[in-house]
C-alpha positions in Angstrom: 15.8 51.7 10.8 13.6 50.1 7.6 13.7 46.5 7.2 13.7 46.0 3.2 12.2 43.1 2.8 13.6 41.5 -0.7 11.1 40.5 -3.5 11.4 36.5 -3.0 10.8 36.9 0.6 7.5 38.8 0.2 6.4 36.3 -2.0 7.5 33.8 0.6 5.6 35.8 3.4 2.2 35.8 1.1 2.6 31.9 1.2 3.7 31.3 4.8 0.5 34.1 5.9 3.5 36.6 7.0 5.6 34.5 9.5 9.0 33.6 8.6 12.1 30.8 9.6 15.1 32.4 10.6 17.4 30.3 8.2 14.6 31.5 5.3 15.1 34.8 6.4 19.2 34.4 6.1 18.7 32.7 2.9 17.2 36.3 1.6 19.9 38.0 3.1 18.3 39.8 6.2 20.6 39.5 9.0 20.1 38.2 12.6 21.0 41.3 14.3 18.0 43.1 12.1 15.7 40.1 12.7 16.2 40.5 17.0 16.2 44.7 16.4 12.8 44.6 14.2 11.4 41.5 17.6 12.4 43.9 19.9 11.3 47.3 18.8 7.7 45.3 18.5 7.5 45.4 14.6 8.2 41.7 14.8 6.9 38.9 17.3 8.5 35.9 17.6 6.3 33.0 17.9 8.4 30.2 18.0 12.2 30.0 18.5 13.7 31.3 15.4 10.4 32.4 13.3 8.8 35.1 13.2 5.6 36.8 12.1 6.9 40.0 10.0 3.6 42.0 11.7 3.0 43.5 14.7 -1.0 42.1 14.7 -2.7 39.4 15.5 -0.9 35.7 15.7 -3.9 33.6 14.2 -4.4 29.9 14.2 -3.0 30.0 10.8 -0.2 31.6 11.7 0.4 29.6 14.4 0.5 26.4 12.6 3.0 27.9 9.8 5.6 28.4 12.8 5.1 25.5 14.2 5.5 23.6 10.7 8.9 26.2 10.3 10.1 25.4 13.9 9.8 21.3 13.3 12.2 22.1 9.8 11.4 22.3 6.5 10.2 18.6 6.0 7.5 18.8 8.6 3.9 18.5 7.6 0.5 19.2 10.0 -0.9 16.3 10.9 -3.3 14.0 12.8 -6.3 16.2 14.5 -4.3 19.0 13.1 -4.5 18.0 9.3 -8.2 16.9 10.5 -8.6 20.7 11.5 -7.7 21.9 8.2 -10.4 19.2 6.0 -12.7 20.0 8.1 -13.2 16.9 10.0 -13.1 18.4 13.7 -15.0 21.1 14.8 -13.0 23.2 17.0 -9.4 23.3 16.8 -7.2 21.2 19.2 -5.4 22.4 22.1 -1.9 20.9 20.6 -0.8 21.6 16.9 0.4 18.0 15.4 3.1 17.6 12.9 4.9 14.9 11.4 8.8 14.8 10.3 10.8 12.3 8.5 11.9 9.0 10.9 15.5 10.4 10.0 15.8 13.5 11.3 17.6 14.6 14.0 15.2 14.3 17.3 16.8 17.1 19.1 15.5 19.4 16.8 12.0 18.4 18.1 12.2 18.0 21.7 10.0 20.3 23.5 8.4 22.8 21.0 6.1 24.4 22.9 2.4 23.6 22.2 3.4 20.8 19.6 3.5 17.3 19.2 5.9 15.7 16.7 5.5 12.4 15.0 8.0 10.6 13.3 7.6 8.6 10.2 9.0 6.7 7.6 7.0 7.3 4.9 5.8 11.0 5.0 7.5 11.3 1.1 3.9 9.1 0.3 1.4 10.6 2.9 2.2 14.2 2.2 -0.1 16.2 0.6 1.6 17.4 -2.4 0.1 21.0 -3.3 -2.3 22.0 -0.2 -0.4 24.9 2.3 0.6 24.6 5.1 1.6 21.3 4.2 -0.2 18.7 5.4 -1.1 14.8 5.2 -3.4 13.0 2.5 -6.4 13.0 4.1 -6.6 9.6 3.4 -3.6 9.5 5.4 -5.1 12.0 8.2 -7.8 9.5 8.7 -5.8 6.2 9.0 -3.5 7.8 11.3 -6.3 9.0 13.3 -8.4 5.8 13.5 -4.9 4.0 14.4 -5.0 6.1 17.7 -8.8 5.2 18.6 -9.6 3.0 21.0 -13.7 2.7 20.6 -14.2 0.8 17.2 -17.3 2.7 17.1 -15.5 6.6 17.3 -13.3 5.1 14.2 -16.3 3.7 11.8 -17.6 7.6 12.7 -14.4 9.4 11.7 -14.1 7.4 8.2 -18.1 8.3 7.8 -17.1 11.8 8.1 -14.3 11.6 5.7 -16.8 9.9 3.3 -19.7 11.6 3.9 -18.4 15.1 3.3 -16.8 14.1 -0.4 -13.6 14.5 1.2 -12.4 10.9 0.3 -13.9 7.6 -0.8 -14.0 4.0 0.5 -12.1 3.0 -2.3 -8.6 5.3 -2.0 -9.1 5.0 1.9 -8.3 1.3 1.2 -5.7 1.8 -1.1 -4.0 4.1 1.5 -4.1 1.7 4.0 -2.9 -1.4 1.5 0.3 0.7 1.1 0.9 0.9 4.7 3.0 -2.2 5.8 2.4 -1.4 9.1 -1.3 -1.1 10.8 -2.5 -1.5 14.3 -5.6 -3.7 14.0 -5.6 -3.8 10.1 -8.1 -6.3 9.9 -10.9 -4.4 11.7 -10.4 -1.1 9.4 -10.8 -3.7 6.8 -13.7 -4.6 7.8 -14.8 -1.2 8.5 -14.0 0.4 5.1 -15.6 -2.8 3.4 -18.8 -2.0 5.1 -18.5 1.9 4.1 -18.0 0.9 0.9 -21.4 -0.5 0.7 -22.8 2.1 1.8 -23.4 2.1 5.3 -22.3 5.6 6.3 -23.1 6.0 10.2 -22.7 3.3 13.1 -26.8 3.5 13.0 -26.1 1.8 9.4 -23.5 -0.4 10.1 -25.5 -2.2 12.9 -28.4 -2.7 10.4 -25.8 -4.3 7.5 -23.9 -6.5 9.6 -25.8 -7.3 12.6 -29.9 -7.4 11.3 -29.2 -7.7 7.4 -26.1 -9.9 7.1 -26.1 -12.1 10.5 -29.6 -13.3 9.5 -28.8 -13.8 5.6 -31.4 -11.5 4.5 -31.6 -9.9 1.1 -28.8 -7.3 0.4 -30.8 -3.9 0.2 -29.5 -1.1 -2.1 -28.6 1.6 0.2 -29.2 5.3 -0.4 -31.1 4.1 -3.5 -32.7 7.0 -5.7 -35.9 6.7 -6.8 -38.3 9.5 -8.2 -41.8 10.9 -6.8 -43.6 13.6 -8.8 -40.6 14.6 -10.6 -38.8 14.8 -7.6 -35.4 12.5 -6.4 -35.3 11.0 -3.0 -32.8 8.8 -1.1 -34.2 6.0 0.4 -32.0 4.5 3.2 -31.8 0.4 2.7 -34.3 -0.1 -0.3 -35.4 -4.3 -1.0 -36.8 -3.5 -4.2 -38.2 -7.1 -5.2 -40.2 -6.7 -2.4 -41.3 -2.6 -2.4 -39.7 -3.1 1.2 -37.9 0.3 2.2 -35.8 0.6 5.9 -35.0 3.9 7.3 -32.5 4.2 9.4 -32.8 7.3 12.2 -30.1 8.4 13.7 -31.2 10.8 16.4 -32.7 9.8 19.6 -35.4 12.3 19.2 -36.7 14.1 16.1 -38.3 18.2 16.2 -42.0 17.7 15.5 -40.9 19.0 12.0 -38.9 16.5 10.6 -41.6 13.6 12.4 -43.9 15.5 10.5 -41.6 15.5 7.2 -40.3 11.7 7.7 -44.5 10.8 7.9 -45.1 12.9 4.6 -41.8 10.9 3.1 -43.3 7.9 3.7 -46.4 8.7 2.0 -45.0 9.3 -0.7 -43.1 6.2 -1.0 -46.5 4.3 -0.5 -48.1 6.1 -3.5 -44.7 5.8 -5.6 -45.4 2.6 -5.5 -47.1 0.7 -2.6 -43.7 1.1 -1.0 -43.8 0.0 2.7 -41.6 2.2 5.1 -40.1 0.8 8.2 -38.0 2.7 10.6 -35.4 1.9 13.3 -33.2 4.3 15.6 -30.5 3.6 17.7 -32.6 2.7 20.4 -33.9 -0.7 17.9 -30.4 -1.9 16.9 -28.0 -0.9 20.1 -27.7 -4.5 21.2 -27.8 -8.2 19.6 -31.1 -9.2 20.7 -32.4 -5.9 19.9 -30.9 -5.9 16.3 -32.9 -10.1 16.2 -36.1 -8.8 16.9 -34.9 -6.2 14.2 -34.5 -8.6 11.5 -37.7 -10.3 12.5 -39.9 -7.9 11.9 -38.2 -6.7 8.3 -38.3 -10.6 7.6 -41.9 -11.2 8.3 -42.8 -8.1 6.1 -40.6 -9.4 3.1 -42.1 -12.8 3.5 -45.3 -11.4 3.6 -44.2 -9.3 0.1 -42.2 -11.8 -2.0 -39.9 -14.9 -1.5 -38.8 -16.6 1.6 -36.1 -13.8 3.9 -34.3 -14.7 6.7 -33.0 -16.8 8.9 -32.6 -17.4 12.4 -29.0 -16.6 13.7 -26.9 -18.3 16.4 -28.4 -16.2 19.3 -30.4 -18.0 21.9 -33.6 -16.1 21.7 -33.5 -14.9 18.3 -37.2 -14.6 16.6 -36.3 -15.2 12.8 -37.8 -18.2 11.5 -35.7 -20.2 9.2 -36.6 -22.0 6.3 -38.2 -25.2 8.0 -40.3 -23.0 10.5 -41.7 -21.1 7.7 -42.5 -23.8 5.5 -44.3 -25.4 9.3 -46.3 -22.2 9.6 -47.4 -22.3 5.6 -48.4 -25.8 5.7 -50.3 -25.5 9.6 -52.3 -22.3 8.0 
């Protein structure tokens, strides 16, 4: 027996990467019984109860997530890690495939779809992705509904980096997306977080540096990733204090290659002759903990004092080395 598959369907089957929903299938006029016969005879597999990939081939991850989506009904978007999968944002692919359906639909359609977790929301009309296939959340939406489920502050600031850093999204529409949502575990701190990303500080490494060596000790505001030019040539400097030729780099690996030592030393060079730029450099190692990130912020303090204008001040921690404005005036007027 030959299955004719009708013109709309095969242009259904191109988007949908050949697998098919049994009610889609009806709607085209192909009948159950031929549906089972074609499943049967091994022309067909079924992949999920009631879909169907028209092939007898491989079952992809693609493919995969289109029967899930057409098993959850015809509202249901990919979400969470899932949606995070398909921007890019994870590495490997998840063991569960995540969707989300409208709060109002029946939840017996949903209950135990194998290899599948459904959410449930009441505002997927706004968070779903309105061209992309399969369907999918925003990824602004992918991201807040990721960071919601974090525990570690530290794993969230990283995910919204990621979204950032790979011109996926911006600071700006991540806030947005999250003003819109009336309902937000721990709102406040992704405030906070996405305030700080917006200012450029694009890895925890950075973060630490803005609030807890920069801001906690009220030293100048930096310009961060600031472009400046050596022999006809652009390069990003990580937290520049230009009033004071003062430049911070910020390295995030525990341990560099000889190569990029080699590279960072040549780098800083060139800053020097650019412009008697001075280089200093932290890693996590510098910054991981409070008193760490004090004797931080005085050391860049003493070398902007010693290259412009009073910087600085000492914070609330017992210990902390910054001098404030009364000790520095002592130590003028004793030299």
């Amino acid at each position: 027996m030959t299955l004719e598959i009708p013109a709309g369907c095969s242009e259904l089957l191109a988007r949908q990467d050949g697998v098919i929903g049994r009610s889609q299938a009806l709607e085209f006029g192909l009948s159950a019984y031929s549906m089972r016969h074609r499943a049967r005879a091994g022309e067909w597999q079924r992949i999920q109860r009631g879909v169907y990939a028209t092939f007898s081939g491989e079952v992809t991850r693609d493919r995969l997530l289109w029967a899930a989506l057409l098993r959850a009904g015809p509202a249901a978007v990919l979400s969470h890690q899932t949606a995070a999968e398909l921007y890019g944002l994870t590495k490997q692919p998840g063991p569960l495939i995540h969707v989300t359906v409208p709060a109002v639909s029946n939840p017996a359609q949903h209950s135990k779809i194998p290899g599948v977790v459904v959410h449930r929301s009441r505002i997927l009309e706004r968070t779903r992705h309105p061209v992309l296939l399969p369907p999918r959340t925003r990824i602004e939406d992918t991201v807040l509904d990721l960071i919601e489920g974090m525990i570690a502050p530290a794993d969230r600031y990283d995910l919204i980096c990621r979204a950032i850093g790979s011109q996926l999204t911006t600071a700006a529409r991540l806030r947005l997306a999250l003003k819109r949502r009336k309902r937000f575990r721990d709102r406040r701190e992704a405030e906070a977080a996405l305030g700080d990303a917006a200012q450029g500080a694009l890895s925890n490494l950075e973060r630490w540096y803005l609030r807890g060596v920069e801001r906690r000790h009220k030293l100048p505001a930096a310009t961060r990733q600031a472009r400046i030019k050596v022999g006809g040539q652009s390069i990003y400097l990580d937290n520049l204090y230009e009033d004071y030729l003062v430049c911070v780099e910020l390295d995030g690996t525990a341990a560099h290659p000889a190569a990029e030592q080699w590279r960072d030393k040549r780098r800083d060079r060139r800053n020097l002759a650019a412009g008697k730029i001075v280089t200093m450099r932290f890693g996590y190692s510098d910054l991981s903990t409070d008193l760490a990130q004090c004797q931080a912020a005085g050391e860049v303090a003493r070398v902007l004092r010693d290259r412009g204008p009073q910087a600085g001040v000492r914070c609330r921690l017992s210990g902390c080395p910054v001098l404030g404005r009364n000790d520095a005036r002592s130590r003028v007027q004793g030299d």
